[in-house]
C-alpha positions in Angstrom: 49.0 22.2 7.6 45.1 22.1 6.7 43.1 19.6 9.1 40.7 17.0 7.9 37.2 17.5 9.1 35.3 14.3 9.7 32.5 13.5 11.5 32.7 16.8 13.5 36.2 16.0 14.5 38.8 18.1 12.9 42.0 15.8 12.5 46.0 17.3 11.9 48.0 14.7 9.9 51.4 15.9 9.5 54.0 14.3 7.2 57.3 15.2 8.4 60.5 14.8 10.8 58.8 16.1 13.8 61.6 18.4 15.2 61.2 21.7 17.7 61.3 24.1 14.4 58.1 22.1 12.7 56.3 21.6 16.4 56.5 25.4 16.4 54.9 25.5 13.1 52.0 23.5 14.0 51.6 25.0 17.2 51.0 28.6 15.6 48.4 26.4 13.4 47.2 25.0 16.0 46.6 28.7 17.8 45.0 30.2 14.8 42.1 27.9 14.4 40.7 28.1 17.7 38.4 30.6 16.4 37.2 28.7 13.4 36.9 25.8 14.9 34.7 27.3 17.8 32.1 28.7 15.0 32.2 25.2 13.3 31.0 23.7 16.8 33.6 20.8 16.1 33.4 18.1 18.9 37.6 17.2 19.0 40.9 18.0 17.8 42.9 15.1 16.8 46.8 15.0 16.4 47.4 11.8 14.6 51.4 10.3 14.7 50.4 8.0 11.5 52.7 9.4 9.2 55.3 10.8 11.4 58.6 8.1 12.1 60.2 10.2 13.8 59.7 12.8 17.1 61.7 14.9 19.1 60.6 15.1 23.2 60.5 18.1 23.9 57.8 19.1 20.4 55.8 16.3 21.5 55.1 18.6 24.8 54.9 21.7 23.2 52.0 20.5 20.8 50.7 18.5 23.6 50.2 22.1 26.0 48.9 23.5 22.5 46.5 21.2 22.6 45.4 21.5 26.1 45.3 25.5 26.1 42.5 24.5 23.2 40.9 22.0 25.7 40.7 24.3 28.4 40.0 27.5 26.1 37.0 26.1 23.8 36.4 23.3 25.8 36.6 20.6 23.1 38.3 17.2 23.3 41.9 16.6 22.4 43.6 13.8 21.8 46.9 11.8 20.2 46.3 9.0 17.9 47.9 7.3 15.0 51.1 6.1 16.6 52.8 3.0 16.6 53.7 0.5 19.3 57.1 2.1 20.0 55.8 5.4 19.9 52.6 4.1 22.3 55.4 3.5 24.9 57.3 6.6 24.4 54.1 8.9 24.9 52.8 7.6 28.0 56.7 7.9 30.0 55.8 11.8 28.1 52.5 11.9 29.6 52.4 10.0 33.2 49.4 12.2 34.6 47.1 11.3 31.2 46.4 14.8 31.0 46.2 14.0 27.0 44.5 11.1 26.0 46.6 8.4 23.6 44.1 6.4 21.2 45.7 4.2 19.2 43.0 4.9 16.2 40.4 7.8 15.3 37.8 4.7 15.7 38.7 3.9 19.5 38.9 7.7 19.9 35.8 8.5 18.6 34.4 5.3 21.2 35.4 6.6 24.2 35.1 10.0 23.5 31.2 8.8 23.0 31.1 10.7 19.2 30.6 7.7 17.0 29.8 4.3 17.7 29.9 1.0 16.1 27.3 -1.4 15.6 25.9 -2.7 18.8 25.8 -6.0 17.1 29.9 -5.8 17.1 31.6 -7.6 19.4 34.6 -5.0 21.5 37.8 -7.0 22.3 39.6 -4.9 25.0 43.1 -5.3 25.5 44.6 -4.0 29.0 46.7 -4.8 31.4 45.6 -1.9 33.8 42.8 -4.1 35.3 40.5 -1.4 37.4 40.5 1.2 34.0 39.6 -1.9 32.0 36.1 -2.9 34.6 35.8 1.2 34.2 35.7 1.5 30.5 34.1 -2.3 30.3 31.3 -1.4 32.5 30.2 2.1 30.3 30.6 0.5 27.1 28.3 -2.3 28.3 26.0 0.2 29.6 25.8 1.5 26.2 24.9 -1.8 25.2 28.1 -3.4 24.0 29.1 -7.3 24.6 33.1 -6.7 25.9 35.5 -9.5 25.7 38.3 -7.9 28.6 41.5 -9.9 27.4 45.0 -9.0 30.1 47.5 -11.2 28.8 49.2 -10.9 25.2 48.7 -14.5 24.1 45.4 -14.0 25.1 44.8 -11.5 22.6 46.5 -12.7 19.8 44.4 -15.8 20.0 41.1 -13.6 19.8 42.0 -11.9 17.1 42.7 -15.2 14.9 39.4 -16.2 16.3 37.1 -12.8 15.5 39.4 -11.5 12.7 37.6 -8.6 11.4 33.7 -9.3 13.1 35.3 -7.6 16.2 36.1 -3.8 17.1 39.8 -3.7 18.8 40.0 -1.6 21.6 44.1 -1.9 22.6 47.1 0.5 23.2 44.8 3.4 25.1 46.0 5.8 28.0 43.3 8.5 29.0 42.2 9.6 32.5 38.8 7.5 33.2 37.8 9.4 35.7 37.5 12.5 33.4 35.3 11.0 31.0 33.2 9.0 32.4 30.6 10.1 35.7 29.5 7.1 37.4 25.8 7.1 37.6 23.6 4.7 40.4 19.9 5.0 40.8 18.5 4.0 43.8 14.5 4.9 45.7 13.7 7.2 43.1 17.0 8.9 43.4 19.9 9.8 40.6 23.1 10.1 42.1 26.1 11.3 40.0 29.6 10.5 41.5 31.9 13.3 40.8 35.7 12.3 40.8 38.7 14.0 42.7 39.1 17.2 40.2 36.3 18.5 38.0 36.2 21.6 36.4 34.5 23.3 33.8 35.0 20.7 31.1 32.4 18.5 32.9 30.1 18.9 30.3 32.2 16.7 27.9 31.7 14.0 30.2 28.3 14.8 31.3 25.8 12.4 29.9 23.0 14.9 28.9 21.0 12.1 27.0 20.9 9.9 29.3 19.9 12.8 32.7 17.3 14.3 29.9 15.9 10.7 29.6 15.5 10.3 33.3 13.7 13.7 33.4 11.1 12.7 31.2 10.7 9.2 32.9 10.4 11.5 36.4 12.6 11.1 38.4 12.9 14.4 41.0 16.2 14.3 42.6 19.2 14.6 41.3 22.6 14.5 43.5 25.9 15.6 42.8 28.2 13.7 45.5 31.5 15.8 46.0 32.6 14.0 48.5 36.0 12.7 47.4 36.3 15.9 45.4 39.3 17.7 46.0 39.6 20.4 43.5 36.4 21.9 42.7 36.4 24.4 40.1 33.3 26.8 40.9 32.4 27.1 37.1 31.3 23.6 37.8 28.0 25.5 39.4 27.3 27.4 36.4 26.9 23.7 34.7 25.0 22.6 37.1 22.9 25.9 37.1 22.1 25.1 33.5 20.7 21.6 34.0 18.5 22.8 37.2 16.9 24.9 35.2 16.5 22.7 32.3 14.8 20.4 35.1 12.2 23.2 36.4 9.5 22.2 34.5 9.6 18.8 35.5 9.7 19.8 38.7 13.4 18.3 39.1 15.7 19.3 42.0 19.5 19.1 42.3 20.9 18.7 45.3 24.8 19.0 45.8 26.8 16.7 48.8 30.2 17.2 49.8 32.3 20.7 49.1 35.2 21.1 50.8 34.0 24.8 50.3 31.8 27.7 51.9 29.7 29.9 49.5 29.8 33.2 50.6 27.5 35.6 47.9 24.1 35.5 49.0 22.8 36.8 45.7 24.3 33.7 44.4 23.2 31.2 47.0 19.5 32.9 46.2 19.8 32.0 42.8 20.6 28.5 43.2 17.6 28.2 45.7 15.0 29.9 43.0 16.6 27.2 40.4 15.6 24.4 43.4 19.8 23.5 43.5 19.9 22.9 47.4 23.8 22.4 49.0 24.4 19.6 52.1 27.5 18.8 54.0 27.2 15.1 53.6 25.3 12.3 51.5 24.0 11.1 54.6 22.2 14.7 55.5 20.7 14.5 52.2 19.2 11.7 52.2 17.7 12.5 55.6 16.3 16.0 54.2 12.0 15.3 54.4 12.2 17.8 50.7 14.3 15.1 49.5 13.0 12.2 51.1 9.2 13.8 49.6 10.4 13.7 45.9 12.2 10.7 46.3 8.9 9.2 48.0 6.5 11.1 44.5 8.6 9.5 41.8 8.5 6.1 43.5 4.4 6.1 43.8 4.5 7.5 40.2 6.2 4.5 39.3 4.2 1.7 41.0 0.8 4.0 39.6 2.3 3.6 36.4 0.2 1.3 34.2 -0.7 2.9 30.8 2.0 3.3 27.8 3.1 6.7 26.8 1.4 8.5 23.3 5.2 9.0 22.9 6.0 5.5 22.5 2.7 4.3 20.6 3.8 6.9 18.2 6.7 5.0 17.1 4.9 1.7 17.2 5.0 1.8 13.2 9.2 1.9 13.6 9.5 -0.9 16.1 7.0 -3.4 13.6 9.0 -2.6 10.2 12.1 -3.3 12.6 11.1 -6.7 13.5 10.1 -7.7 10.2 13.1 -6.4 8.1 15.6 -8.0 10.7 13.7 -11.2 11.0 13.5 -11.4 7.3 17.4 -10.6 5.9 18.4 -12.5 8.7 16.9 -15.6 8.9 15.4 -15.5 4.8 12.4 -17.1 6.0 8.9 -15.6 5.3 8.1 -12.9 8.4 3.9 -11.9 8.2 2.7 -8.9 10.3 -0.8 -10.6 11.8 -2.2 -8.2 13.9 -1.3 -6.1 16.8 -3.0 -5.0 19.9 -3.0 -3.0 23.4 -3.3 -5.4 26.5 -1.6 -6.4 29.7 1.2 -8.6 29.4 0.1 -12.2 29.9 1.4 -15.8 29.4 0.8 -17.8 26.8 0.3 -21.3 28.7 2.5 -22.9 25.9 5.2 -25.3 26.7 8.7 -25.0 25.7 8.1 -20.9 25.2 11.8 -19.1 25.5 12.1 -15.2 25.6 14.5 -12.1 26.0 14.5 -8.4 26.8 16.1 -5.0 25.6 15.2 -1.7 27.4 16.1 1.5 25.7 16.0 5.0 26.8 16.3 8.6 25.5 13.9 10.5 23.9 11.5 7.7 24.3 11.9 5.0 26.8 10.4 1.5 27.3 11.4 -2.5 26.7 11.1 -4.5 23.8 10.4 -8.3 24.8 10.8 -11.0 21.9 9.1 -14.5 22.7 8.7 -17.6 20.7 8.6 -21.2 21.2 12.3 -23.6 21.4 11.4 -24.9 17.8 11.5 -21.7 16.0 14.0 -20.7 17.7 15.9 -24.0 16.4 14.3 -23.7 13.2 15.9 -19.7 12.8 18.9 -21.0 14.2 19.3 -23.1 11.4 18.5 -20.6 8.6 21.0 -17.6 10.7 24.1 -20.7 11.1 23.3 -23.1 8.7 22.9 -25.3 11.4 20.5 -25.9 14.1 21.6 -24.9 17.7 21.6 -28.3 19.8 22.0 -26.6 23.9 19.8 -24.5 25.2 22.8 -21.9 25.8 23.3 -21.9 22.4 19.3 -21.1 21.6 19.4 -18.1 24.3 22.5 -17.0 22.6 20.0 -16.9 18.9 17.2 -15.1 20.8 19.7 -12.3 22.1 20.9 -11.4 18.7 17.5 -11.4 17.6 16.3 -8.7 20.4 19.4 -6.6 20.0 19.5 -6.7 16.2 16.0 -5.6 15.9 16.8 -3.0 19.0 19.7 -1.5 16.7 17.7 -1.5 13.5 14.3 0.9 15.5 17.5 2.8 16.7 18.9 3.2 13.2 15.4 4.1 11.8 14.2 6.3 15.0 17.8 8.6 14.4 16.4 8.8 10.9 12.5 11.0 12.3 15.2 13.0 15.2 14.9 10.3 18.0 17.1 9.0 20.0 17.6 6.7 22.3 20.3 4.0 23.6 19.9 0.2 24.1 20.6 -2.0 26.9 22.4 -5.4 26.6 19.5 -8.3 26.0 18.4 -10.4 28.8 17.4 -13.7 27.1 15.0 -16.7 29.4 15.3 -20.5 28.9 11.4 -20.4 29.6 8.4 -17.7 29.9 8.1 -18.0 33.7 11.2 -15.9 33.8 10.2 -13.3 31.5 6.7 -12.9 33.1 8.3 -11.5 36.0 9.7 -8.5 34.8 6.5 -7.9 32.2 3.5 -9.1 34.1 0.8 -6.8 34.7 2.2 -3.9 32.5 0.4 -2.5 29.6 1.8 -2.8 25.9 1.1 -3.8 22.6 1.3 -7.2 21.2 2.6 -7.8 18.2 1.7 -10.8 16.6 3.8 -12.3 14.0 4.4 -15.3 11.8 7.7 -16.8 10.9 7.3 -19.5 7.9 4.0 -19.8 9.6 4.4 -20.2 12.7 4.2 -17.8 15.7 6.2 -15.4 17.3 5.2 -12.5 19.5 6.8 -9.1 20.5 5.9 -7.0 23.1 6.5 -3.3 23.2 6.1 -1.8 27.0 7.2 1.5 29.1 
């Protein structure tokens, strides 16, 4: 039994009776590859039920602790997929602790596991009736961007998918542990606090967001806190992780500071090392957020914020990207004519116009900054019209157009940014029934304005840190 390869995923499609004798089989496979599959720096393993009608209990386990001697061996992701209904049922009574994930397609698998996504502009219907993992997984995809429809009842469901038919990605029939996969992240005075869950071990780095800390390293930020509080098995290799991103974060002068083990460390030589790599240890939250070091580089990247009022070379590189974004989704979209006028560095400032409505993306990664879209109600109708064949009457409906603009032309720079090795992620669009609103977030910051025309008439973007 050869796997598929796909996408950096290697995939094990079996076509048979799936009986002790053949789970054997496939678990000597299984074994055997570990080695190849570490050298081919694959991301997952993926055991797929599609073509199997049949399965026997106990070689469900056996492939299943197969699987998870990989996971905790080569630390790669694992995961069943493929099955049907009946077998969804089955699996979960095998697996009540979810130490396998169950995905019912390589698609959803490949979501949540965060190795391929689908367009941003694709509307996720989520089907669950586990209502606190549903807000879990609802609020990370949305932080990735994502508009998520959270359906609980049946009928419910069924209706939805008459209604979207195949404009909508299906997320349905899952069982994984959340906590596992995702690490909540807050941000608050200048600190980044990551929330560790009630067992983490050395597999933290499949969970581990490095994008997204990397981003907040270049944006400054100076603290960085682990909180262990309600963690009650800590494995110690979880330091040597942590080790690595300190000092990754030395040259930007970033300190880690971990809350919370129910543990003593007792090797000096160690506890030096984590000093010189600027990895400090507290009891409690609350004694590290009284520390004056912390309270100091909390205080720095604050100031360096509020200082802040020039736009990075970084992002004025890409300038070019964001332009031929606009213009290319404005055209195909709406067919109208779309002219580049001009373009040019300034303050953000209002236009005076009447009837002026507005939205926002922010993006971060290997650049970061906000991408503001603002034109008057009339084009907006007039685009409407040309994108539905028919004009939007409420203004509801006309924030609804402006959104899909901004996060259209968001995915297209991302698209064409992954094309010259940079890359970034996108926030859901903020849309504004009038300019007041917008001007709030964007006055006084520095950006260029990019003045364009649709059919002749004007329509400005504004590209800011």
């Amino acid at each position: 039994m050869k796997p598929i390869i796909e996408n950096n995923v290697a995939i094990y499609i079996p076509d048979i009776e799936l009986e002790m004798k053949q789970a054997k089989q496939i678990c000597d496979v299984l074994v055997s590859s570990s080695a190849t599959i570490r050298s081919l720096s694959l991301k997952a393993i993926y055991f797929s039920f599609e073509n199997i009608e049949s399965f026997d209990e106990s070689s469900v386990m056996l492939i299943a602790k197969a699987l998870l001697a990989m996971h905790n061996k080569i630390s790669i992701a694992v995961a069943f997929i493929g099955y049907n209904s009946k077998q969804y049922a089955k699996l979960k009574s095998l697996l009540p602790n979810k130490s396998l994930p169950l995905f019912k397609t390589k698609a959803m698998a490949d979501l949540l596991l965060g190795l391929k996504m689908p367009p941003l502009n694709q509307t996720i219907l989520y089907y669950d009736t586990d209502g606190m993992v549903q807000t879990l997984i609802s609020q990370e995809l949305k932080g990735k961007g994502y508009d998520v429809l959270s359906i609980n009842t049946p009928q419910e469901f069924s209706e939805k998918k008459k209604q979207f038919s195949d404009k909508a990605f299906y997320l349905y029939d899952i069982y994984f542990d959340v906590a596992a996969n995702f690490i909540p992240i807050a941000i608050n005075n200048g600190i980044v606090t990551y929330t560790l869950y009630k067992k983490v071990d050395k597999n933290i780095s499949l969970s581990f967001n490095i994008q997204r800390h990397n981003a907040r390293l270049k944006e400054g930020y100076k603290v960085f806190i682990f909180d262990a509080s309600e963690t009650q098995n800590f494995d110690v290799a979880v330091l040597d992780f942590i080790m690595s991103l300190a000092l990754n974060g030395k040259k930007f002068d970033a300190h880690i500071a971990v809350c919370g083990l129910n543990f003593c460390l007792a090797d000096k030589d160690k506890l030096d090392s984590y000093k010189r790599a600027q990895i400090f240890f507290f009891d409690s939250m609350e004694e590290c957020k009284k520390d004056s070091r912390i309270q100091e580089l909390a205080k720095q990247h604050q100031i360096a914020e509020q200082n802040k009022k020039n736009l990075t070379k970084q992002l004025m590189a890409q300038l070019p990207i964001f332009i031929n974004a606009s213009l290319e989704t404005l055209s195909s979209l709406t067919g109208g004519e779309v002219k580049r006028l001009d373009y040019k560095v300034k303050n953000y400032t209002q236009t005076g116009e009447k009837d002026i409505m507005g939205a926002t993306i922010s993006f971060e990664g290997d650049i970061s900054g906000t991408l503001a879209l603002c034109f008057s109600k009339e084009i907006v109708k007039e685009a409407s019209t040309m994108l539905f064949g028919e004009e939007s009457q409420s203004d509801e409906e006309l924030l609804d157009v402006i959104s899909e603009f901004a996060n259209i032309i968001a995915g297209r720079s991302k698209a064409l940014l992954a094309e010259h090795n940079i890359s970034i992620g996108i926030s859901l669009p903020k849309s504004y029934s009038n300019e007041e609103e917008m001007a709030n977030l964007l006055i006084d910051k520095q950006g260029v304005q990019i003045n364009l025309a649709l059919n002749d008439k004007p329509l400005n973007l504004f590209l800011t840190y």
